[in-house]
Structures are given as structure tokens and as C-alpha cells.
N, C-alpha and C positions, 0 to 999 in steps of 0.2 A: 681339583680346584684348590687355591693358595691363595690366601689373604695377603701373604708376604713376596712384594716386589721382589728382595732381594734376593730370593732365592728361586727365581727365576731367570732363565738367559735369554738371550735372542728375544726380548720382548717386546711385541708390539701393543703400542697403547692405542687404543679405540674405544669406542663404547660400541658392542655389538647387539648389546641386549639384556635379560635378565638370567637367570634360573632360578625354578622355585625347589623349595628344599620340602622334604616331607611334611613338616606343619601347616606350609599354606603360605611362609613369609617367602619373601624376593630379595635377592640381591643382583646387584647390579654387575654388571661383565665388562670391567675396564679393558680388560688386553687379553691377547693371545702370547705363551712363550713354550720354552721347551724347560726341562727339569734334566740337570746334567753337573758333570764337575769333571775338572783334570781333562778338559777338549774331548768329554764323551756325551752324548745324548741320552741320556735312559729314556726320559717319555716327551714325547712331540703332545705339543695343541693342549696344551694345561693352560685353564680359563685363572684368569688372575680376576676376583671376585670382591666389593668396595664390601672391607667393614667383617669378612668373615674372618673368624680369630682362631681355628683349626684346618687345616689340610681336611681333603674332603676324598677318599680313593675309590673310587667306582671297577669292579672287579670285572662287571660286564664290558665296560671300555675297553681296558687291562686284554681280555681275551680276546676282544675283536679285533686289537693291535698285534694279537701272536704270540700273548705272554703264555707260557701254562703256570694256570697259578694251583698250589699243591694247599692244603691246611691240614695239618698233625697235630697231637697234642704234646703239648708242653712237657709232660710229668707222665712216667707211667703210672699208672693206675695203684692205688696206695692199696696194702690189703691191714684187712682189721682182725 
């Protein structure tokens, strides 16, 4: 999900509906677009959301689309 139009392509404006976020609030679901640069797609069907002020990444979506998503840490492990 993207607060921000701009950084969205191919997007269509609609109001399709809400999403509720873990506290219980709503936002509104102006459009549907794709997330991409330089005539590539990275992700299809990103909801463009009224009023959200951070990018929202849903990991479970990510996999159902094919991605394999990896998580490592940053920093080996410090010793004392």
C-alpha cells in the first residue's frame, strides 16, 4: 500500500473500498497501480491508500506473488 501517487505507474483511480490497519482505523482505497521504474514492473496491484504517510509491505502477498523473501542479520554477532 502507497500514500504516494507518484510513485506509482499504470494507475487506475477508483475508490474500491477500505482497508483496516491493525488498530481498528480505515483508510480509503483510491486506486489500483503497479510499483516499477526504467519500463520494469516489480509489483502488480499496489492499493494507493487516502491520507497513509508510509508505504505498507505485506510479506504474505510478496510470497503469494512468487517472491522468496530471505531475512539475515545485519551485523555478525558482537563478542564481549
Amino acid at each position: 500500500m502507497y500514500g504516494n501517487a507518484s510513485q506509482i505507474i499504470n494507475l487506475k483511480l477508483k475508490p474500491v473500498g477500505y482497508v483496516t490497519y491493525r488498530d481498528n482505523n480505515r483508510g480509503r482505497i483510491l486506486g489500483v497501480g503497479d510499483i516499477g521504474g526504467d519500463d520494469k514492473v516489480i509489483t502488480k496491484d499496489v492499493l494507493l491508500v487516502d491520507g497513509l504517510k508510509h508505504s505498507l509491505l505485506s510479506i504474505s502477498q510478496l510470497c503469494d506473488k512468487g517472491y522468496k523473501i530471505t531475512f539475515e542479520p545485519i551485523f555478525a554477532s558482537l563478542q564481549i
